[in-house]
PLY file of the C-alpha trace (Angstrom):
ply
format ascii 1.0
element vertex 361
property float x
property float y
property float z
element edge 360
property int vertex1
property int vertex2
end_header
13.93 -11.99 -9.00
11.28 -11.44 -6.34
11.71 -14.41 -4.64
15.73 -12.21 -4.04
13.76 -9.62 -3.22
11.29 -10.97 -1.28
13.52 -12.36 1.45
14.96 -8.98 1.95
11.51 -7.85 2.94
11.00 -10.43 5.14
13.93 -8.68 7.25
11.54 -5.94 8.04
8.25 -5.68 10.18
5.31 -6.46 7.49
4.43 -3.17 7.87
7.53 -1.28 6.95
8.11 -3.77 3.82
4.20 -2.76 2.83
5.33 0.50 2.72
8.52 0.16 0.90
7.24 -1.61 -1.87
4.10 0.66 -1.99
6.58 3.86 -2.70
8.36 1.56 -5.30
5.39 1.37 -6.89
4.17 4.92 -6.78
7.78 5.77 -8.05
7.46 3.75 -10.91
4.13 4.41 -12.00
5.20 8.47 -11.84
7.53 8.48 -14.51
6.65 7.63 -18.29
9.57 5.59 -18.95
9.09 3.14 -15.87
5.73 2.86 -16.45
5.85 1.53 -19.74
8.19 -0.63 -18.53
6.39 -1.91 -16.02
3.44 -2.48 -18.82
5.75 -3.96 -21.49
6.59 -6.84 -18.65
3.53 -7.54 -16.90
0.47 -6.82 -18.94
-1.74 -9.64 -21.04
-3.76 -7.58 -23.44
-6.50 -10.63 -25.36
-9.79 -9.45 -25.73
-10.73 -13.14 -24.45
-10.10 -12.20 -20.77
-12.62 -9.02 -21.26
-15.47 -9.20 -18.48
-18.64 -7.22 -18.35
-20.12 -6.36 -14.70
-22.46 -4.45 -13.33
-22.33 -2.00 -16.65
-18.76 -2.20 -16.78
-16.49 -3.82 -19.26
-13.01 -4.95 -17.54
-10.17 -6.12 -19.81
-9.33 -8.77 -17.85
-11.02 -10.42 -14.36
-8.25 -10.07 -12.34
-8.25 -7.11 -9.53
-5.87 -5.72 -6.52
-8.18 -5.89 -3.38
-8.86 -3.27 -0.87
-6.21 -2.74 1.69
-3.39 -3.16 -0.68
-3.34 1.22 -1.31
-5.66 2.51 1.29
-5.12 6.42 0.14
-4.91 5.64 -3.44
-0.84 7.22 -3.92
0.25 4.09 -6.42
-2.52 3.79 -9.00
-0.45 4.73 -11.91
1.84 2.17 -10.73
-0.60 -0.32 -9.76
-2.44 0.15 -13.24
0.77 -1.34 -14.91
0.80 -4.45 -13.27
-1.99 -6.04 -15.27
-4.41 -5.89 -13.16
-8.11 -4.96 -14.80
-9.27 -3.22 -11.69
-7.95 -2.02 -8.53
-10.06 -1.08 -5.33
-8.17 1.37 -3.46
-9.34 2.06 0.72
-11.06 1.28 2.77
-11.42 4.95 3.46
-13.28 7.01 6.14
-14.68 10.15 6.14
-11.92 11.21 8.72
-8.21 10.37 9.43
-7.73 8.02 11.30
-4.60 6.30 12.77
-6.12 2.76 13.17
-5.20 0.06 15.74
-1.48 0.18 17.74
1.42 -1.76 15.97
2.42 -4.47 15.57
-1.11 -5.21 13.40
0.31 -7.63 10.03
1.78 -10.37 11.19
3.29 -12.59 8.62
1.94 -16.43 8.72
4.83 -18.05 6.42
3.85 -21.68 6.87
-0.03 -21.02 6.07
1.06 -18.76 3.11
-0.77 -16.14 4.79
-1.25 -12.72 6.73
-3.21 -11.68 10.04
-4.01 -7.99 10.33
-5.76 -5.81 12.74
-5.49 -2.57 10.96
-8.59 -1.04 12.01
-8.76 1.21 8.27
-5.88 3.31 8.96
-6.24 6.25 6.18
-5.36 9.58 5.44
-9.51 10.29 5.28
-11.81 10.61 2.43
-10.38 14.91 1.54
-6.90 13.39 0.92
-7.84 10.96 -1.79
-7.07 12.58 -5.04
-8.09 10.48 -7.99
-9.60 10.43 -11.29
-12.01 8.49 -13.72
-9.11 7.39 -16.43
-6.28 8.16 -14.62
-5.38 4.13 -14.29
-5.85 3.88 -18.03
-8.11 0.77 -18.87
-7.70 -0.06 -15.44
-10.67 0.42 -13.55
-10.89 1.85 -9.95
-13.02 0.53 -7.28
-13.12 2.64 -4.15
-13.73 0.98 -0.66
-15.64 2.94 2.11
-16.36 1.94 5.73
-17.48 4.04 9.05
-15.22 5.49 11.43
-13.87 3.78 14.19
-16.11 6.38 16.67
-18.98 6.11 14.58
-21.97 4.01 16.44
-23.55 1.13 14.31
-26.82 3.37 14.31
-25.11 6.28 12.80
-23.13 4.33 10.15
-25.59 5.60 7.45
-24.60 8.97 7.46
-20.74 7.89 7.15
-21.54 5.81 4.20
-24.15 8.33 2.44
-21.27 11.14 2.64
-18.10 9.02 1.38
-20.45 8.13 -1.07
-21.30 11.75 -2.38
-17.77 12.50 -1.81
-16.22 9.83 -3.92
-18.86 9.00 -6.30
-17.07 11.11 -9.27
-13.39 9.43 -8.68
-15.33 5.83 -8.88
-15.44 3.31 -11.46
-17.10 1.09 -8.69
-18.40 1.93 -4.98
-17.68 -0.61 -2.39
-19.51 -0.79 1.26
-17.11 -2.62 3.30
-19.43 -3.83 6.26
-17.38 -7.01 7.23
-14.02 -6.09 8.44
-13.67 -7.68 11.91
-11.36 -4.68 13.03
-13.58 -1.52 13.84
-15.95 -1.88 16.91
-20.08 -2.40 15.68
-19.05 -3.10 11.92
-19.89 -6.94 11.52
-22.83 -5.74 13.40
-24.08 -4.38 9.75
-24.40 -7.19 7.95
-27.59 -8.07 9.94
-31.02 -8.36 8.24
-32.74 -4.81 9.44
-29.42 -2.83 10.08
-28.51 -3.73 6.54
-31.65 -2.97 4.47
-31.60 0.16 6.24
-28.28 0.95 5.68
-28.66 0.06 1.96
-31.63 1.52 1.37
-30.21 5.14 2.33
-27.21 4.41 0.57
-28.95 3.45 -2.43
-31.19 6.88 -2.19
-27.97 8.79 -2.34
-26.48 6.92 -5.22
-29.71 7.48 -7.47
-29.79 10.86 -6.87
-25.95 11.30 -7.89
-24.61 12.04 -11.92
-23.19 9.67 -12.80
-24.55 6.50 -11.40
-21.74 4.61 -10.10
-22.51 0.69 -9.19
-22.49 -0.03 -5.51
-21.34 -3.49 -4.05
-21.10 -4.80 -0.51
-18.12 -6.84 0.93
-19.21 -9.50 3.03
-17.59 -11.79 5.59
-17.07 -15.47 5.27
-17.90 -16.19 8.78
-21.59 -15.59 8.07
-23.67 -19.01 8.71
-26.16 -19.49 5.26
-29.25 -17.84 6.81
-27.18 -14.92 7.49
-25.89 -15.07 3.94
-29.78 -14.80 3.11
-30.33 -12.39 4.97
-27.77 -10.19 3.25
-29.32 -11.22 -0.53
-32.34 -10.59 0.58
-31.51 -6.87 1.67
-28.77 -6.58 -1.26
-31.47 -7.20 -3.98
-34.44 -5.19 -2.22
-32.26 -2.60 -2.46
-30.99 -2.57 -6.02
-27.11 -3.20 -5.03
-24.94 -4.53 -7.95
-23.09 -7.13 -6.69
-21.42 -8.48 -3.64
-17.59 -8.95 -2.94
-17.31 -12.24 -1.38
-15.16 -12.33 1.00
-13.51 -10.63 3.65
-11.05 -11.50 6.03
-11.69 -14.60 8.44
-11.95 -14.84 12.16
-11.53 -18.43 12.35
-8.42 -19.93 13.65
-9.45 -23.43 12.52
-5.98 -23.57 9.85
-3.89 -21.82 12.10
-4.77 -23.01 15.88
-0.87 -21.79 16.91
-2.31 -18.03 16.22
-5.19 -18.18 18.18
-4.60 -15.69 20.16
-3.39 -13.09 17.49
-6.16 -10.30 16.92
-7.16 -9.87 13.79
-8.92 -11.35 10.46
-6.99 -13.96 8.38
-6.29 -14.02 4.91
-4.38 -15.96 2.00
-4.48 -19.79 1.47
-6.55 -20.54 4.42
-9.13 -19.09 3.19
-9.35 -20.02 -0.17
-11.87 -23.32 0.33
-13.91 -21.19 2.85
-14.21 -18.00 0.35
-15.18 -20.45 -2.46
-17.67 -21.97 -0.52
-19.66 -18.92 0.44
-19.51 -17.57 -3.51
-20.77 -20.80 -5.02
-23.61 -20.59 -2.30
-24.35 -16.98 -3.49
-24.33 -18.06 -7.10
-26.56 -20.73 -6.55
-29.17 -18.72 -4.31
-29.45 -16.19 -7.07
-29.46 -18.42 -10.18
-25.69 -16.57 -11.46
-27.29 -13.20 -11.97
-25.67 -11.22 -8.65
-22.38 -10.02 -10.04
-19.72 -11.20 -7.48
-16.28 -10.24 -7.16
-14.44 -13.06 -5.70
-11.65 -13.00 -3.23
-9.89 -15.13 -0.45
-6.85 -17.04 -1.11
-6.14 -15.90 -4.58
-2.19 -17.13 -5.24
-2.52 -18.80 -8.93
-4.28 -19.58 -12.02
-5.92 -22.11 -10.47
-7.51 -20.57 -7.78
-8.69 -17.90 -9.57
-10.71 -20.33 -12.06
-12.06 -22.39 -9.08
-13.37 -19.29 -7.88
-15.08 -18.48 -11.01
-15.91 -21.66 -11.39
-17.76 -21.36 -8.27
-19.50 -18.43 -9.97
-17.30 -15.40 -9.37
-17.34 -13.04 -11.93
-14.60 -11.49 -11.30
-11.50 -12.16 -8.86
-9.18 -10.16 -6.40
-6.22 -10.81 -4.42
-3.65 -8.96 -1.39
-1.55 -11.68 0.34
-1.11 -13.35 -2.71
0.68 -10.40 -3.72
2.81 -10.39 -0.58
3.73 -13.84 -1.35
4.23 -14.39 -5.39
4.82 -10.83 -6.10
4.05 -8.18 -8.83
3.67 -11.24 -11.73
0.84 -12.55 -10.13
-2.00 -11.02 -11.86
0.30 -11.71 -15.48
0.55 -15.16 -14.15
-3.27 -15.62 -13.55
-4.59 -14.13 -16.76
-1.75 -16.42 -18.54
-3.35 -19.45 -17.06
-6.74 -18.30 -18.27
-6.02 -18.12 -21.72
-4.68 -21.15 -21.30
-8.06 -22.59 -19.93
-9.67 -21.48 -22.79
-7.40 -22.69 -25.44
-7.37 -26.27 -23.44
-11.46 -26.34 -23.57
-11.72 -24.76 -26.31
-13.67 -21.89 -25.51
-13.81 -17.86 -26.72
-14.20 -16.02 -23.64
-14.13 -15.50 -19.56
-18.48 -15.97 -19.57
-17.74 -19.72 -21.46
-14.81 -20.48 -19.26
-16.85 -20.04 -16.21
-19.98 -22.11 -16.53
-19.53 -23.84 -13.21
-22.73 -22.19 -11.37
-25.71 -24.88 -10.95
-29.06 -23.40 -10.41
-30.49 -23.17 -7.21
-32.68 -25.55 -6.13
-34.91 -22.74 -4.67
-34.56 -18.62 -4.45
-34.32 -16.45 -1.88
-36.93 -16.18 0.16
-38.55 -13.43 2.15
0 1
1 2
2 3
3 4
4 5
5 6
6 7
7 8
8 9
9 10
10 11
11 12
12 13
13 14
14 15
15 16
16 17
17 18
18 19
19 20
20 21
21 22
22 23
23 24
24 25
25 26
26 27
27 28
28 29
29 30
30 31
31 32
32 33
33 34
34 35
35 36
36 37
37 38
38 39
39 40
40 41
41 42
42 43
43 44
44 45
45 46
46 47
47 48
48 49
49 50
50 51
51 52
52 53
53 54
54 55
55 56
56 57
57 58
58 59
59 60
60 61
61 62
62 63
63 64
64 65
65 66
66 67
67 68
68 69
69 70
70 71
71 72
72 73
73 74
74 75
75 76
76 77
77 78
78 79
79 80
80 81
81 82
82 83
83 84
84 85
85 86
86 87
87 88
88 89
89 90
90 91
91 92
92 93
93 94
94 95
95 96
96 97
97 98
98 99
99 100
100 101
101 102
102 103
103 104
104 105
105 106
106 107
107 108
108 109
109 110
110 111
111 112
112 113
113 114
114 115
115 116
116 117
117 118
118 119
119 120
120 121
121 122
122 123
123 124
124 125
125 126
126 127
127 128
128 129
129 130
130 131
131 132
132 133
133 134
134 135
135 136
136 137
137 138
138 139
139 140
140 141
141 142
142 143
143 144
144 145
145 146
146 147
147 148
148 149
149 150
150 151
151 152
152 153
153 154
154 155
155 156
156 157
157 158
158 159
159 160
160 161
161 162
162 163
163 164
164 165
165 166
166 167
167 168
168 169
169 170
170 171
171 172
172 173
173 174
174 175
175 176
176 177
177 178
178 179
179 180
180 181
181 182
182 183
183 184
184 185
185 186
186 187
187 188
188 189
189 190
190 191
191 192
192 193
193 194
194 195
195 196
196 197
197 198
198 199
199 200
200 201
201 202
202 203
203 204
204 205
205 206
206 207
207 208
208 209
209 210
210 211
211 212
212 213
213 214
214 215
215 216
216 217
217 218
218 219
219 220
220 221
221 222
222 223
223 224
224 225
225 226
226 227
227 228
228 229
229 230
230 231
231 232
232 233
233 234
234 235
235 236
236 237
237 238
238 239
239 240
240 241
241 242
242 243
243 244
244 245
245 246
246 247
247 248
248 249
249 250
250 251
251 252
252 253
253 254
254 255
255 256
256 257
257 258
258 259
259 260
260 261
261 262
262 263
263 264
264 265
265 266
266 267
267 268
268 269
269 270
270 271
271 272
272 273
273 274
274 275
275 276
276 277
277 278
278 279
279 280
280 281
281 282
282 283
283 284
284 285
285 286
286 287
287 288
288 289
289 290
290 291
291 292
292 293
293 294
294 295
295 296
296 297
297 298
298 299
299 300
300 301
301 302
302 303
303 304
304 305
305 306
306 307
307 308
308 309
309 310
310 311
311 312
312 313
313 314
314 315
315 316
316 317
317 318
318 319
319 320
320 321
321 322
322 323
323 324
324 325
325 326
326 327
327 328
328 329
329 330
330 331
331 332
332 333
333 334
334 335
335 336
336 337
337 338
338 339
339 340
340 341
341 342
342 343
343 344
344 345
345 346
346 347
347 348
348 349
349 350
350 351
351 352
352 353
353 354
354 355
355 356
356 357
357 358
358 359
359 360
């Protein structure tokens, strides 16, 4: 059926068929009798897919990544798709229209999707959620600096989305990595992040309740950068990292090189595994890490766990094998475990090897 479907999206601009199937599935998830639906067909309830992470329990691994519903108007919908979380943003603390159109361009042959957004939203007052509201569903909420706020100043964007959504959040999310707002990237450095994190941080232990605070991270970072951001991350008391972002490399593509933006979908599934299995390692498996690049099956959601994700997200993969994907992915788990013969997600993924030596200050 959405392979029908799916060609009569590709008619329109990637945009416009985002947005179409977005209000399909805020429509659907609105009404009671759609949403059960919805639930009935696509949701894998097995208390062998439950995760625990960073104080939360998930009931399954498998989560819609940022982008996907930047002002958070389908998580109803969303929520009946199987999914066991979904990160809604990345939000600012004002509206802002983004970059000019066209910015998704569809990559067919690489099974995958440029995009130069630059965090379009509807700002941080218009997002209107609730603890609960996506049932057992768990919401992460994604947060970045404006497009006109300086690198130096990013702080005080982060500290205020932070008081402002804290209360609507399973999960906090600092996206520092997106290549598409001027001075971002720029975060992820050694000084400019501790400092960042450390005010951040301040904020979040002074808030009721406590909500867990990860950072995204791009997988363009060589591995001394990547220590540098551990090292910052676990001075700081963060709970986890989100590994990774969107690429800048044209390496898989070379015919797009000239197409602004950050890559995502299969070419950067080896790339985003990589960089998480280097995490794992250089904190011996105990830095909770959402995994996500490349996403599109069963398979490449246990290599990435494997590689010693904890728990897994996916967009393009969305675009391209539509709303059964997360069904189909926590299918192929189960059958994982029943082929090895294990009980749960934490024996299923016992592919991190210790690191040969920590981080290092």
């Amino acid at each position: 059926m959405y392979s029908t479907f799916r060609h009569l999206l590709y008619r329109l601009d990637a945009e416009q068929a985002h947005a179409v199937t977005l209000w399909l599935i805020k429509w659907a998830g609105n009404f009671p009798l759609t949403a059960a639906w919805l639930r009935s067909v696509f949701e894998v309830d097995d208390p062998r897919l439950e995760v625990e992470a960073f104080g939360l329990k998930f009931r399954n691994p498998v989560g819609l990544a940022a982008g996907y519903d930047k002002n958070g108007v389908a998580v109803k919908g969303l929520s009946c798709l199987g999914f066991g979380h979904l990160e809604v943003g990345t939000v600012t603390l004002r509206p802002q229209a983004g970059n000019p159109r066209p910015r998704i361009h569809r990559v067919l042959e690489a099974q995958a999707l440029i995009n130069s957004l630059g965090f379009p939203n509807r700002g941080v007052e218009a997002l209107k959620l609730r603890r609960g509201m996506a049932g057992a569903t768990k919401i992460g909420i994604n947060i970045g600096k404006g497009k006109d706020t300086p690198p130096e100043r990013a702080a005080e964007d982060y500290c205020e989305l932070l008081r402002r959504v804290h209360a609507q959040a399973d999960y906090v999310a600092l996206n520092v990595s997106s290549p598409n707002t001027p001075g971002l990237r720029k975060l992820q450095g050694r000084e400019f992040l501790k400092s960042l994190l450390r005010d951040v941080t301040d904020v979040r232990d002074s808030l009721t309740p406590r909500v867990p605070l990860l950072v995204k991270i791009a997988p363009d970072l060589t591995e001394s950068e990547i220590d540098d951001v551990l090292l910052a991350v676990m001075d700081c008391g963060i709970d986890g990292v989100i590994a990774t972002n969107t690429t800048l490399s044209r390496e898989a593509v070379p015919q797009h090189a000239e197409t602004p933006g950050g890559l995502s979908g299969a070419p950067l599934r080896a790339r985003a595994t990589e960089v998480i299995r280097y995490i794992a390692q250089r904190t011996e498996g105990k830095l909770p890490i959402i995994g996500v690049g490349g996403v599109a099956s069963a398979e490449d959601a246990l290599e990435k766990l494997r590689a010693g994700a904890w728990l897994v997200q996916f967009y393009t993969g969305l675009v391209y094998e539509g709303p059964g994907l997360a069904r189909q992915i926590n299918l192929g788990l189960l059958r994982a475990c029943e082929a090895e013969g294990v009980k749960n997600m934490n024996e299923l993924s016992l592919g991190v090897m210790p690191a040969k030596a920590g981080i290092q200050g």
